[in-house]
C-alpha positions in Angstrom: -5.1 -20.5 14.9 -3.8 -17.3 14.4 -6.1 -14.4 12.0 -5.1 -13.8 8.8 -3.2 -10.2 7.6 -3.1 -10.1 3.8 -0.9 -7.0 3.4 -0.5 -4.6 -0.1 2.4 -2.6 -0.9 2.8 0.9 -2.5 3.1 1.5 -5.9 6.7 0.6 -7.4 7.8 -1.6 -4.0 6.9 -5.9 -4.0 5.5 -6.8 -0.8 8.8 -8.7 0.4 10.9 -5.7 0.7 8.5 -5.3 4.3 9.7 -8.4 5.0 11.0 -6.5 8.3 7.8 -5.3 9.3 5.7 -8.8 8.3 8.5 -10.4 11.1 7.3 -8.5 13.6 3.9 -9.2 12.9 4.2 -12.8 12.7 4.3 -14.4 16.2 0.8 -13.2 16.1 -0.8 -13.2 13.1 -0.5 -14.9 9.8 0.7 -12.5 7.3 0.4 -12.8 3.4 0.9 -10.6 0.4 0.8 -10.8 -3.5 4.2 -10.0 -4.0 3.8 -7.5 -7.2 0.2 -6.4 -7.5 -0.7 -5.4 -11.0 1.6 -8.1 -12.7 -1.3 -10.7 -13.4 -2.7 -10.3 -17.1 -5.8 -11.3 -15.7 -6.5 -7.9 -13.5 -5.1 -4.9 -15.7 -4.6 -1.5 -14.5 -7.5 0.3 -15.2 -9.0 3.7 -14.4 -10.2 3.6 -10.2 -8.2 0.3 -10.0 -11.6 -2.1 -10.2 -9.2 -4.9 -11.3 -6.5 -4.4 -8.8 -8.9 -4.5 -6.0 -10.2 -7.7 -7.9 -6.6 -9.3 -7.8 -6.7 -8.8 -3.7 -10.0 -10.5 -3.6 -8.8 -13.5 -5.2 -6.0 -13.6 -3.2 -8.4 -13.9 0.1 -10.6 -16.1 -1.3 -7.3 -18.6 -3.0 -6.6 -18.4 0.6 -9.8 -20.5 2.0 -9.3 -23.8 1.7 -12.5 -26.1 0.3 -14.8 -26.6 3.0 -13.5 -24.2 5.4 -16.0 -21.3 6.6 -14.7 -17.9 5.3 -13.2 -15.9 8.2 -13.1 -12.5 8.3 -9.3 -11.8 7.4 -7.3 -8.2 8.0 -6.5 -5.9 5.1 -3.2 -3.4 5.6 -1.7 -1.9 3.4 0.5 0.7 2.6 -0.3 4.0 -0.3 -1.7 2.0 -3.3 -2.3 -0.9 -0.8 -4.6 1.1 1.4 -6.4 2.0 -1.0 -7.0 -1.6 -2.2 -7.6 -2.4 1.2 -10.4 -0.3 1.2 -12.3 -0.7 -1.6 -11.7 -4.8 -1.2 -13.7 -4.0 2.0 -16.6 -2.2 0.0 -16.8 -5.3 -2.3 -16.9 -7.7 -0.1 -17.2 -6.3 3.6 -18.1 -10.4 5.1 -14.6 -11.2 3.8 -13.1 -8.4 6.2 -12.3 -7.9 9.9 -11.2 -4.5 9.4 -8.5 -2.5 7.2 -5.4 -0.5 8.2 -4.2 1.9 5.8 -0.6 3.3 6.0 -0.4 6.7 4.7 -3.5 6.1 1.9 -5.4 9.5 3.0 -9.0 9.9 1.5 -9.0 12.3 -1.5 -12.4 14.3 -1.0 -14.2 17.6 -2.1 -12.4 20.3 -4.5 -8.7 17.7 -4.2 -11.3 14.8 -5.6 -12.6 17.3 -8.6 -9.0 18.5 -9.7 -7.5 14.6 -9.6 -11.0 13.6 -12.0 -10.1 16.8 -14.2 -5.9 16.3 -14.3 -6.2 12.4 -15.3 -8.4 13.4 -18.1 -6.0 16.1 -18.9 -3.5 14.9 -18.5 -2.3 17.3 -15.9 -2.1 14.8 -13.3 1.2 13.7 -14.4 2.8 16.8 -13.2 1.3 16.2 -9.9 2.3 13.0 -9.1 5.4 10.6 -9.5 4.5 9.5 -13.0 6.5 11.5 -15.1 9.8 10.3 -12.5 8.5 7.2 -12.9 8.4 7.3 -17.3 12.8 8.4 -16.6 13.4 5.9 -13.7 16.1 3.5 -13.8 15.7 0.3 -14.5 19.3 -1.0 -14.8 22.7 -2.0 -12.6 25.9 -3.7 -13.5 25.9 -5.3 -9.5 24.5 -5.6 -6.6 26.5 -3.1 -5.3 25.8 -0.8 -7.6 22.3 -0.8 -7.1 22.5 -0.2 -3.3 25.3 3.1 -3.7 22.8 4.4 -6.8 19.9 4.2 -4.1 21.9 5.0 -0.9 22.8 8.0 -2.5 19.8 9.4 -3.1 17.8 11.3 0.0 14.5 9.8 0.1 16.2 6.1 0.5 19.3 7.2 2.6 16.6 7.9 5.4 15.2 4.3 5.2 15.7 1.6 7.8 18.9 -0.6 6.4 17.3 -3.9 6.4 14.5 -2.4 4.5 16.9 -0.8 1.9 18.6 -4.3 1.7 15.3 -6.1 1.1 14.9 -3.7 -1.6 18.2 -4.5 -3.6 17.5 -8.2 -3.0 13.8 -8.1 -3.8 12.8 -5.0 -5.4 15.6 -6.1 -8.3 16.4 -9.2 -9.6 19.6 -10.4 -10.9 19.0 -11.3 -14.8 22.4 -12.5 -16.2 25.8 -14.4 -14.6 27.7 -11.0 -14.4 25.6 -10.1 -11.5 23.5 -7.5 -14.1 20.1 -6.0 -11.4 17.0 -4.8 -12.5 13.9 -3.8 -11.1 11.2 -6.1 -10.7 8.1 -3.8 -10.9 7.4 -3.0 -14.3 8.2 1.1 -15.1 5.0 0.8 -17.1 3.3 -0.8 -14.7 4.2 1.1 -12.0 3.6 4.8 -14.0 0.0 3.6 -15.0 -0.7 2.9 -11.3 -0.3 6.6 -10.8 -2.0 7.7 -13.3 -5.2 6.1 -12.7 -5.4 7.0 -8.9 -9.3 6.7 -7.5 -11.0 10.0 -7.3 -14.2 8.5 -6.0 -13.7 7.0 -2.7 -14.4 9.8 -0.6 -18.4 9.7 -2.3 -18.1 5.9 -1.7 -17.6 6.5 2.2 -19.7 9.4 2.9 -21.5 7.3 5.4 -18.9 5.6 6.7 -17.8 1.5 6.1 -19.1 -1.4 6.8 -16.3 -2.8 8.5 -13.6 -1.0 11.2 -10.9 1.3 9.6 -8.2 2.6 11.2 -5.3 5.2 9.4 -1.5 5.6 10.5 -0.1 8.8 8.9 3.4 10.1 8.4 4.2 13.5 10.5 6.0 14.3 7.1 3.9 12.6 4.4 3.7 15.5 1.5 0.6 13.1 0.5 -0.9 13.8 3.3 -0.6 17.2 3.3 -1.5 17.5 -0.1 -4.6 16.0 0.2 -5.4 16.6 3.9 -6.6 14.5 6.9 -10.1 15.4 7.3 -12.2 13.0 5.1 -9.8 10.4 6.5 -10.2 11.4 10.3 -14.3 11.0 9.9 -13.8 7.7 8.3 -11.7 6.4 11.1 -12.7 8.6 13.7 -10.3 8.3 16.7 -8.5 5.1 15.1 -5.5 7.7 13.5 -2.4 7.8 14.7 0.7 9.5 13.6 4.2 8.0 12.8 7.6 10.1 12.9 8.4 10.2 8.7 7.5 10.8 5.3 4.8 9.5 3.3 7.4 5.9 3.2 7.4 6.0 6.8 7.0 2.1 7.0 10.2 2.2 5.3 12.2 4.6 7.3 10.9 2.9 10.7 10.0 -0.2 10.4 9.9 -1.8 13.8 7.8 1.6 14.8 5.4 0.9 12.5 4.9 -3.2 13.3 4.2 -1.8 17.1 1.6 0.5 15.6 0.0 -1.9 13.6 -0.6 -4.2 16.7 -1.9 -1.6 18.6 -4.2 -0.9 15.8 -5.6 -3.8 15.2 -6.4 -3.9 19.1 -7.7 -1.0 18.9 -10.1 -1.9 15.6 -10.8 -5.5 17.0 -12.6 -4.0 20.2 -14.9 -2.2 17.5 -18.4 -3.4 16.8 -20.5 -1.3 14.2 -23.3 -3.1 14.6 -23.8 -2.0 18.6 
């Protein structure tokens, strides 16, 4: 029986547009998402994302079937995903083999003060995507429209062309018999995610985790050099590794970062923290 990957995407892209990546993975391992996560009424976006990581939970545990023992399953996943990742592991670290976060580095120290301080100021707007993401657009006469509005633009033109297809077909939806696309995550949605970033999970980890954690960072990522590696390299210790790209480096090489995945999770599987 092959293990179980539930995977979470980033903020603003539904799990299918990795579709690339997940069929690479899948010979080996069992790989399952929620496709938009923060969608369900029933687990709002709140401040620290307590709800979201409750919506991952109870994917895992819809998962189990009645009568089956609860397996340890793998949690990956990519900016807002990682994080999810982790902090499902916190909650329920029996639930969890180990986590893989793509480009999710641990905010810690001054970084952690500031982000607490902006989001009640409001400041943090400025910081991140979320004022973009208030202006984005939501609307496109075609399919073809869609992909020249976001081929055009630099940050997608360096993606992986299957993954920008995926995208089109998945990240928008087609809503009326003249071909009319629009995006499937909610705007609103998608700015409150980013406003409501944790700022405690570097206190939350001081010790370390209960279960294996490994990182895979862009060479690029502005997040991560915005917020720096070292409160991420003691949690993970030598399990880092870096991928050629930005901070949607799962994007711009997809295949690169399937391989990377499979040698991580060799790499965490060999771990035991209880030795």
């Amino acid at each position: 029986m092959k293990e179980i990957i539930h995977f979470s995407h980033a903020n603003g892209f539904p799990a299918s547009v990795y579709r690339t990546i997940f069929a690479e993975l899948e010979d080996q391992y069992d790989v399952r998402a929620i496709e938009t996560i923060g969608h369900d009424p029933r687990f709002p976006v709140t401040r620290d994302w307590p709800r979201l990581a409750d919506e991952l939970l109870a994917a895992i545990e819809a998962d189990t079937k009645p009568g089956d023992p609860p397996a340890p399953v793998w949690l990956i996943g990519h900016s807002l995903g990682g994080y999810l990742s982790l902090l499902a592991s916190l909650r329920r670290p029996h639930r969890v083999r180990g986590v893989i976060m793509l480009d999710s580095p641990v905010i810690s120290g001054w970084r952690s003060n500031l982000l607490r301080v902006s989001q009640w100021t409001g400041f943090d707007e400025r910081l991140s995507p979320a004022a973009a993401t208030k202006a984005r657009r939501t609307r496109w006469a075609s399919r073809d429209e869609a992909w020249r509005h976001f081929h055009s633009k630099p940050a997608f033109a360096r993606w992986d062309e299957r993954m920008l297809s995926d995208y089109i077909d998945f990240g928008t939806v087609r809503v009326d018999s003249a071909g009319t696309r629009e995006l499937v995550f909610d705007r609103g949605t998608e700015y409150r995610i980013y406003r409501t970033i944790p700022h405690t999970i570097s206190s939350r980890v001081q010790h370390g985790a209960s279960v294996p954690v490994g990182f895979l960072a862009g060479t690029h990522s502005r997040e991560v050099r915005h917020v720096g590696i070292d409160a991420t390299h003691r949690l993970v210790g030598d399990c880092l590794e870096w991928i050629e790209g930005s901070h949607l480096f799962p994007m711009e090489h997809p295949i690169e970062t399937a391989r990377a995945i499979q040698r991580m999770l060799v790499q965490l599987g060999r771990i035991d923290l209880a030795a």
